[in-house]
LUMKEKOL-774763 format. One record per residue (C-alpha): y, x, z. Coordinates in Angstrom, 3 decimals. Layout:
N
v	u	w
Y	X	Z
...
***
This chain:
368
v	u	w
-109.155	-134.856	20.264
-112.189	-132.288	20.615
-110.193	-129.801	19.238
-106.982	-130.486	20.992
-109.223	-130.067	24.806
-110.267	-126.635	23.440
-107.366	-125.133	23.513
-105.715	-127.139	26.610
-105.713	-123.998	28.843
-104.355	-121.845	26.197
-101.316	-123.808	25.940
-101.072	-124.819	29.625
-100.748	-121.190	30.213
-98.562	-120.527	27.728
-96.232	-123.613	27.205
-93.997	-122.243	30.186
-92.395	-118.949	27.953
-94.195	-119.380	25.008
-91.413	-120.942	22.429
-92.856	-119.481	19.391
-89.646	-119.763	17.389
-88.976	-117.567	14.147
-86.296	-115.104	14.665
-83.481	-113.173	13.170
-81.622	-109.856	14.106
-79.621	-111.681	16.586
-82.086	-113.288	18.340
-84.402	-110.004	18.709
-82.676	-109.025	22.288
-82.985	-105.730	24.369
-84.136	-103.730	20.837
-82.510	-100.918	19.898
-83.824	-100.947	16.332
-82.166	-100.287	12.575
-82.888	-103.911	11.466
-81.413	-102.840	7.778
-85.332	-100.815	7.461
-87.754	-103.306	6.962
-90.487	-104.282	4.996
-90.672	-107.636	5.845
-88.389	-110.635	5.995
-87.610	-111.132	9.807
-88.581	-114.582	9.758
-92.042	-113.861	9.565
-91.895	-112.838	13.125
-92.947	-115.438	16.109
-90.750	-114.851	19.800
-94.191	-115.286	21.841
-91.587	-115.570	24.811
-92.309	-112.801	27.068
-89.820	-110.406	25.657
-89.869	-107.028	25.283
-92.325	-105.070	27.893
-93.201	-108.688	29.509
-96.210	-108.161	28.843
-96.038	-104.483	30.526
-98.430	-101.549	28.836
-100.360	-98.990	31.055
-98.105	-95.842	30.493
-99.698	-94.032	33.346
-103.254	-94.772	33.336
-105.482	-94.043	36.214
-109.251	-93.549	35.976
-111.819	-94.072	38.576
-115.808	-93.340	38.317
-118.616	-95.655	37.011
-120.103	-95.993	40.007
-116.414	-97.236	41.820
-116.055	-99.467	38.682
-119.199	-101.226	39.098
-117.856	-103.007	42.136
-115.590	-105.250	40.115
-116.436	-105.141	36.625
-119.990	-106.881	35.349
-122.565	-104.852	33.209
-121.929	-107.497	30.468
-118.562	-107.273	30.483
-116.640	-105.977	26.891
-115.036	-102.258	27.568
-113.333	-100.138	24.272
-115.716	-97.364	24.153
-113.729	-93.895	23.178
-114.977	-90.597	22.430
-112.702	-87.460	21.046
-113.805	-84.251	21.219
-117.224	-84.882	23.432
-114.572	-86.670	26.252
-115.026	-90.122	26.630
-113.915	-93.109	28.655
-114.297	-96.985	29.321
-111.118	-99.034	28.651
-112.396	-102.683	30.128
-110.967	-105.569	28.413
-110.681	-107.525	31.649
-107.474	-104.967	32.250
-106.373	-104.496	28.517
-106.028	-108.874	28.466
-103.027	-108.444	30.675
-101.554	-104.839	29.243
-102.350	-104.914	25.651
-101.284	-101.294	25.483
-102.455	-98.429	27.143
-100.847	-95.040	26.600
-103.143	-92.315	27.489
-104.660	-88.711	26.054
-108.201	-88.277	25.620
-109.968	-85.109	24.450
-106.501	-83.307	23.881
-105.203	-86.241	21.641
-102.200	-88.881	22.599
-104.189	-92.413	21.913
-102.821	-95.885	22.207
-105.299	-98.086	23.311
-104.945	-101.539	22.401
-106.294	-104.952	22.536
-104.818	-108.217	21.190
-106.358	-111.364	22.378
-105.041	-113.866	19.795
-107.047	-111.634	17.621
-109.687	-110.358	19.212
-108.309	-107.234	18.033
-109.245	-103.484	20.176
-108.067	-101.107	17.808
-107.132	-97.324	18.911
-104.833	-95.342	17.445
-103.123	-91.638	17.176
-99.971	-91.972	19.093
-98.876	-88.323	17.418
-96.612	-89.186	14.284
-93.643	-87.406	12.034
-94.067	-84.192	14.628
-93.481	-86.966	17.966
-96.056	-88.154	20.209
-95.122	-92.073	20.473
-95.243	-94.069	23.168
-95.650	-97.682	22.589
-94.987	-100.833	24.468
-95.544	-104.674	23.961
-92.681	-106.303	21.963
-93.248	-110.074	22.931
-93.112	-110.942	19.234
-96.105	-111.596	16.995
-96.732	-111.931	13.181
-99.867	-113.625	11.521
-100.858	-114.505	15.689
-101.234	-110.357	15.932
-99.318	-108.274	18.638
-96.051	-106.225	17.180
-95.415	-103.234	19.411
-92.900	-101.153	19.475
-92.177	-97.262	20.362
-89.832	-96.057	23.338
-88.339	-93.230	20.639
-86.828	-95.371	17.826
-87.536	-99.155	18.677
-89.341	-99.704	15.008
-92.023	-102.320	15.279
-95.371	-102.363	14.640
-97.947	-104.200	13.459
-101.177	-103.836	16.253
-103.444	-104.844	13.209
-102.687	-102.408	10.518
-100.655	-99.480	12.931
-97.816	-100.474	10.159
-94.292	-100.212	11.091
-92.563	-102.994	9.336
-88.966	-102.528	10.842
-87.048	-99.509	11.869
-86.480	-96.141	11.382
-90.646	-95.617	10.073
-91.012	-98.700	8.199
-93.773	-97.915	5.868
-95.708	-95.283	7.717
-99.111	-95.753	9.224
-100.745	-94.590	12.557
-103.475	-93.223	12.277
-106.992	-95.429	13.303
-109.138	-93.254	15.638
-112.799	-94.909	15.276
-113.982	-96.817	18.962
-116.297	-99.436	19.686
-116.220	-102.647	21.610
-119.450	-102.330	24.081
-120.463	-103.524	27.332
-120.312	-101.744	30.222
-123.659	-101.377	30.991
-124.037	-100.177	26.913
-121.153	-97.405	27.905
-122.938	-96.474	30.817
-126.422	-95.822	28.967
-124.333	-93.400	26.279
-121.658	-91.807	28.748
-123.330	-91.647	32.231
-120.512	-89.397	33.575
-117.576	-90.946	31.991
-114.777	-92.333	33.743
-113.486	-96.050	33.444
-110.017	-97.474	33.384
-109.151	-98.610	36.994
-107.599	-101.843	38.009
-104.997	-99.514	39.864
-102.255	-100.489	37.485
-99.034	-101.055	39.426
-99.067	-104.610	38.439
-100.832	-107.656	40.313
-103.589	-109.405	37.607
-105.822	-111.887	37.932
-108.373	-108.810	36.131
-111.460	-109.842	35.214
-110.231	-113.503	34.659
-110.116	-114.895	30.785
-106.400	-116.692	30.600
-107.662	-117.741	27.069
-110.171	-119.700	28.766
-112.429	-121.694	25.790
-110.029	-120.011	22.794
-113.197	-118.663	21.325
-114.484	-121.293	20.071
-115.515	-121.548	16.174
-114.109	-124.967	15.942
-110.844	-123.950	17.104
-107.352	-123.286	15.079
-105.534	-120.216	15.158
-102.572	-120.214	18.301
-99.169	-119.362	16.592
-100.672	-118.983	12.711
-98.242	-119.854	10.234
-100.017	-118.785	7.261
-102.937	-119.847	5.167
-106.082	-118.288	5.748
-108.328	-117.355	2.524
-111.222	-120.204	2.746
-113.799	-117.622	2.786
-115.059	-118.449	6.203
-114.332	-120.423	9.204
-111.172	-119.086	10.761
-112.405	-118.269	14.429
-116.092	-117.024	13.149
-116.218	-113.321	14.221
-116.061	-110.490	11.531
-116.881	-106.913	11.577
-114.150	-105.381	9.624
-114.920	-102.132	8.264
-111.870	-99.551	6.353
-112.145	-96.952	4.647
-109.169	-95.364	2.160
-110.842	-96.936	-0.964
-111.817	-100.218	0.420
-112.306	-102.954	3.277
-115.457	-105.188	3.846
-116.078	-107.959	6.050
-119.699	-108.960	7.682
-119.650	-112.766	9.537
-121.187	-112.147	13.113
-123.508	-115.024	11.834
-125.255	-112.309	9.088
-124.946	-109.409	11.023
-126.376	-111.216	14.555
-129.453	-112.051	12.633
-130.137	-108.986	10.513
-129.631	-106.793	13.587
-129.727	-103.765	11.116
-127.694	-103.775	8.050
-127.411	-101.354	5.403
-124.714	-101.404	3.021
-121.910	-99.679	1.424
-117.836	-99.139	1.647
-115.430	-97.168	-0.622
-118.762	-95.785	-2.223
-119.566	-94.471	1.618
-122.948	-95.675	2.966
-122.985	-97.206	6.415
-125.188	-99.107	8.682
-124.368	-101.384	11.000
-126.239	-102.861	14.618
-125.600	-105.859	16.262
-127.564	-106.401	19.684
-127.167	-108.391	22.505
-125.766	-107.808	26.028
-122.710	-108.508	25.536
-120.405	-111.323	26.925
-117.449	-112.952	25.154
-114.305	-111.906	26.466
-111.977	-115.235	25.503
-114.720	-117.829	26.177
-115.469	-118.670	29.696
-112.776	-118.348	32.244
-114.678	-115.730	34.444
-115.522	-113.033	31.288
-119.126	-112.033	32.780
-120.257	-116.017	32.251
-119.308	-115.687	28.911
-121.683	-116.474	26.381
-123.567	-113.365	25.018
-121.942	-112.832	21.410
-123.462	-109.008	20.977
-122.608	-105.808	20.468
-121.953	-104.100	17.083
-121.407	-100.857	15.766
-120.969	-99.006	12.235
-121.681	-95.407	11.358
-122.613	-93.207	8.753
-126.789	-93.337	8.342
-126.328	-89.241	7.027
-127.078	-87.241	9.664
-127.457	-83.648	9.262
-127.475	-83.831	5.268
-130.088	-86.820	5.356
-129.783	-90.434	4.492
-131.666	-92.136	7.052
-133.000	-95.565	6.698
-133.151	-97.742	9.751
-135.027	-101.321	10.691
-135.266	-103.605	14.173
-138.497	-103.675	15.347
-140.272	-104.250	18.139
-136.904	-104.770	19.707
-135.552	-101.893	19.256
-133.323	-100.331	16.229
-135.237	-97.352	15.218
-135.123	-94.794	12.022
-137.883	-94.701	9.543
-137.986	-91.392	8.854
-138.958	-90.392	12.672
-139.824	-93.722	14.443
-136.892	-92.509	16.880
-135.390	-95.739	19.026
-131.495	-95.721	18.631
-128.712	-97.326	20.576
-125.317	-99.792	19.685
-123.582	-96.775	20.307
-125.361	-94.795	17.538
-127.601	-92.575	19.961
-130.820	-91.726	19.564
-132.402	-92.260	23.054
-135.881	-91.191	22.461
-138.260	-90.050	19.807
-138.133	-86.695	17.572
-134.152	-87.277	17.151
-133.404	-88.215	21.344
-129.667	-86.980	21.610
-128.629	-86.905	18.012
-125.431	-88.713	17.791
-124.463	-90.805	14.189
-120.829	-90.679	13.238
-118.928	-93.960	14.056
-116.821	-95.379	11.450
-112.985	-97.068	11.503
-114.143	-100.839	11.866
-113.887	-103.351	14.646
-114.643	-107.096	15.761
-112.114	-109.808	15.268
-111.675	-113.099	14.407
-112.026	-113.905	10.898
-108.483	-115.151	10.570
-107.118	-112.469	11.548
-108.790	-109.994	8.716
-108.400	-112.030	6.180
-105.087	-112.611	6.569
-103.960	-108.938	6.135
-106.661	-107.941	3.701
-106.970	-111.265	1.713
-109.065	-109.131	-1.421
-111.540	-108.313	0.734
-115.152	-108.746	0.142
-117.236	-110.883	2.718
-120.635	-111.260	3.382
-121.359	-114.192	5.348
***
């Protein structure tokens, strides 16, 4: 009974459209895709029941300054953090919960930023592919509980997780992950003091900065629209930094990581160190985001800066490198000491629910 109040609001919300029915060719409406190209059986996709583009992406984004931002969106609050090419920008999650999608360019590169709730999945990627820059909407239609989008050119469909097409004319080929981080705004602010945010001018009407998932983040809840078994490695809905590389993924539980604050470890025989502070709220817990409960902010980079390995510890409440003594920040800065402005390279890995990881990399290793 617990359980079942949990997720009330979830399904309250969603019972309306929501008739999470497998589908076939024929029942995929409004797609113009070659359904003979797949890689997957069709029945392993779910109609989520808002159809294609009813859940409409930002294909025109508009930015405004941190200073106009600050007079709706909390200092706690989750943003995807984004830097190419020394541009950066804040992508808040309270406007990503209603997109998914955002199509934008950023430092002279076509990005797709995107954010799946039933996931807890903000993953950015490349929109340039095969010689096209792709633009990508919100197909309505989910697999293992993860957003499939699709592209305006051919109609293939994607899986948000992986950036795999699994049917159309590019079923097989990848997009490519651009690394990002899941920050608060006030965190974003501290490392990009003149970058611009995401505005709320969308040409839609949203409830933004409201959680429609009210209470779905909750470790004692089930997976919405799962189908499959989940590897009983670790409790479904515990949080997980995934990490990728090309030779292999790891998992760290959110339960490790939250009270090691600095761990150092090692992926695809590529060292990396990861931070997890607080001061930053939930974004699927609490119905109003910034009264979510604080669940930290993490981030993964390379410890080799400038040819040397450094070695880092949290003390005296702060993250700092041995070497130097230097204090760094979640977003891999050093903000004072001998190494104040020296940046560490982020890596491709992200927050999501444990579910989710494990069920599209099953091998991999966890640490929780």
């Amino acid at each position: 009974m617990k359980q079942t109040l949990r997720i009330l609001p979830l399904l309250c919300l969603f019972i309306a459209f929501f008739a999470a029915e497998v589908v076939n060719s024929q029942q995929i409406r409004g797609f113009d895709t070659d359904f003979s190209q797949r890689s997957i059986d069709l029945g392993e996709l779910i109609d989520g029941g808002p159809g294609k583009d009813g859940i409409p992406s930002i294909d025109d984004p508009m930015f405004v300054s941190q200073e106009e931002a600050e007079s709706w969106i909390n200092g706690v609050e989750p943003v995807i953090s984004l830097e190419i090419n020394g541009e950066a920008r804040a992508y808040p999650i309270q406007i990503l919960m209603w997109h998914e999608i955002a199509n934008d360019e950023l430092g002279g590169v076509p990005v797709a930023v995107t954010f799946c709730p039933l996931c807890y999945s903000a993953i950015v990627f490349d929109r340039r592919h095969d010689g096209e820059v792709l633009e990508f909407g919100v197909s309505g239609l989910l697999r293992h509980s993860d957003m499939i989008m699709f592209d305006r050119k051919t109609e293939s469909l994607w899986q948000q997780f992986s950036g795999e097409a699994l049917v159309g004319d590019y079923t097989g080929d990848f997009l490519t992950i651009v690394p990002s981080q899941l920050i608060s705004f006030d965190q974003f602010r501290e490392a990009h003091p003149n970058a611009e945010v995401l505005s709320r001018d969308t040409g839609h009407q949203r409830n933004y900065g409201e959680n429609p998932y009210a209470g779905y983040d909750d470790i004692n809840n089930s997976p919405f629209l799962l189908h499959e078994e989940v590897p009983d490695k670790i409790s479904p809905m515990e949080k997980v930094i995934g990490v990728r590389t090309d030779k292999q993924v790891k998992g760290y539980a959110y339960s490790v990581t939250r009270n090691k604050r600095v761990l150092h470890d090692s992926v695809g025989d590529e060292p990396i160190v990861i931070f997890h502070v607080y001061g930053m709220a939930s974004a699927l817990d609490d119905r109003q985001i910034h009264q979510s409960r604080d669940d930290g902010a993490t981030g993964v980079f390379s410890p080799v800066l400038n040819g040397e390995q450094l070695e880092f510890e949290f003390t005296g409440g702060e993250i700092k490198d041995i070497q130097t003594g230097s204090s760094w920040s979640v977003s891999g800065r050093a903000v004072s000491g001998p190494r104040e402005g020296e940046q560490l390279e982020t890596k491709v890995y992200g927050d999501y629910f444990a579910f989710a990881w494990l069920v599209f990399y099953p091998e991999t290793e966890m640490m929780d």
